[in-house]
C-alpha positions in Angstrom: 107.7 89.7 94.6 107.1 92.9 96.5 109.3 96.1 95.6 111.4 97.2 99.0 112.0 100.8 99.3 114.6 101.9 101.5 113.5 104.7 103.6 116.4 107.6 105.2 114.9 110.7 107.5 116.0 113.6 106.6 119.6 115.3 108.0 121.0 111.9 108.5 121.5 109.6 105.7 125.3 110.0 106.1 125.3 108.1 109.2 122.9 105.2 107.7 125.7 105.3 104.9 128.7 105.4 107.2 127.3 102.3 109.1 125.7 100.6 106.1 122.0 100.1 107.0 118.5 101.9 106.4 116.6 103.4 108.9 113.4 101.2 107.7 112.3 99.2 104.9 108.9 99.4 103.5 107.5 96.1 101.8 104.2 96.7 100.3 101.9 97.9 103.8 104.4 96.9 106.0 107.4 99.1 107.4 110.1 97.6 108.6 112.1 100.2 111.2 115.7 100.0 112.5 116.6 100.0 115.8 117.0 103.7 116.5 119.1 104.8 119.5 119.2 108.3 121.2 122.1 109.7 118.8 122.3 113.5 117.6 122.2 114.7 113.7 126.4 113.9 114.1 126.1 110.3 115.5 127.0 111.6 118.9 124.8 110.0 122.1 123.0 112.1 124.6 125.0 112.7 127.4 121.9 111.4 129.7 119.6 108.9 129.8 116.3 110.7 129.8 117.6 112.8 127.0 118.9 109.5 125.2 115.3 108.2 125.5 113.5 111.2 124.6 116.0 111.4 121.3 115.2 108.0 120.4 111.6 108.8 120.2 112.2 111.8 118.2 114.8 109.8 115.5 111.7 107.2 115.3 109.3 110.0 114.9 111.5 111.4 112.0 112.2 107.8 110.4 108.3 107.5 110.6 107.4 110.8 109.1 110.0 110.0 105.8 107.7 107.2 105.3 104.7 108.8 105.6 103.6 107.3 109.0 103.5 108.1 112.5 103.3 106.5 115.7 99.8 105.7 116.1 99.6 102.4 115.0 102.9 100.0 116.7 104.7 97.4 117.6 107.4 98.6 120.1 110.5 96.6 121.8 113.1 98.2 123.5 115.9 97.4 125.2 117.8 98.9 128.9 120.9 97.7 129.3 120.7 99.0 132.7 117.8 97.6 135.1 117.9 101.2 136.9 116.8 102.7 134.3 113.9 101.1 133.2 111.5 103.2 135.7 112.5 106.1 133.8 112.3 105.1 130.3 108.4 103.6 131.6 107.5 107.1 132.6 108.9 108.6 129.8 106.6 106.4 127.6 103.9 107.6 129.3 
């Protein structure tokens, strides 16, 4: 059986703890990522959307970099709760 490491970025394990989960799970090659949502350091969201989506990137950035990765090789999903605001999280992929 494979050995799992839990893997925590740095400046906010205490809100992994508070909620009970890992930011990502490596399994031999594999890493597993959380979900990761445009929250601050203090579990606080940005107040807008752009800045929620651009934060996002930055906490899956930071997840990745704990593990030793980085966002050239992915599998993204996402999810908009809000149709109108697809457009901008498409351009802010781009």
């Amino acid at each position: 059986m494979l050995q799992r490491e839990a893997i925590f970025p740095a400046h906010r394990h205490a809100l992994y703890e508070a909620h009970r989960y890992s930011a990502a799970i490596r399994s031999g090659d594999l890493l597993f990522v959380s979900g990761q949502v445009g929250s601050r350091e203090d579990g606080s969201p940005e107040p807008v959307f752009e800045d929620q989506v651009r934060r996002a990137f930055a906490n899956l950035r930071a997840v990745l970099a704990a593990a030793g990765c980085t966002l050239d090789a992915y599998c993204l999903t996402y999810r908009c709760s809000r149709a109108r605001s697809v457009a901008s999280f498409i351009l802010l992929l781009a």
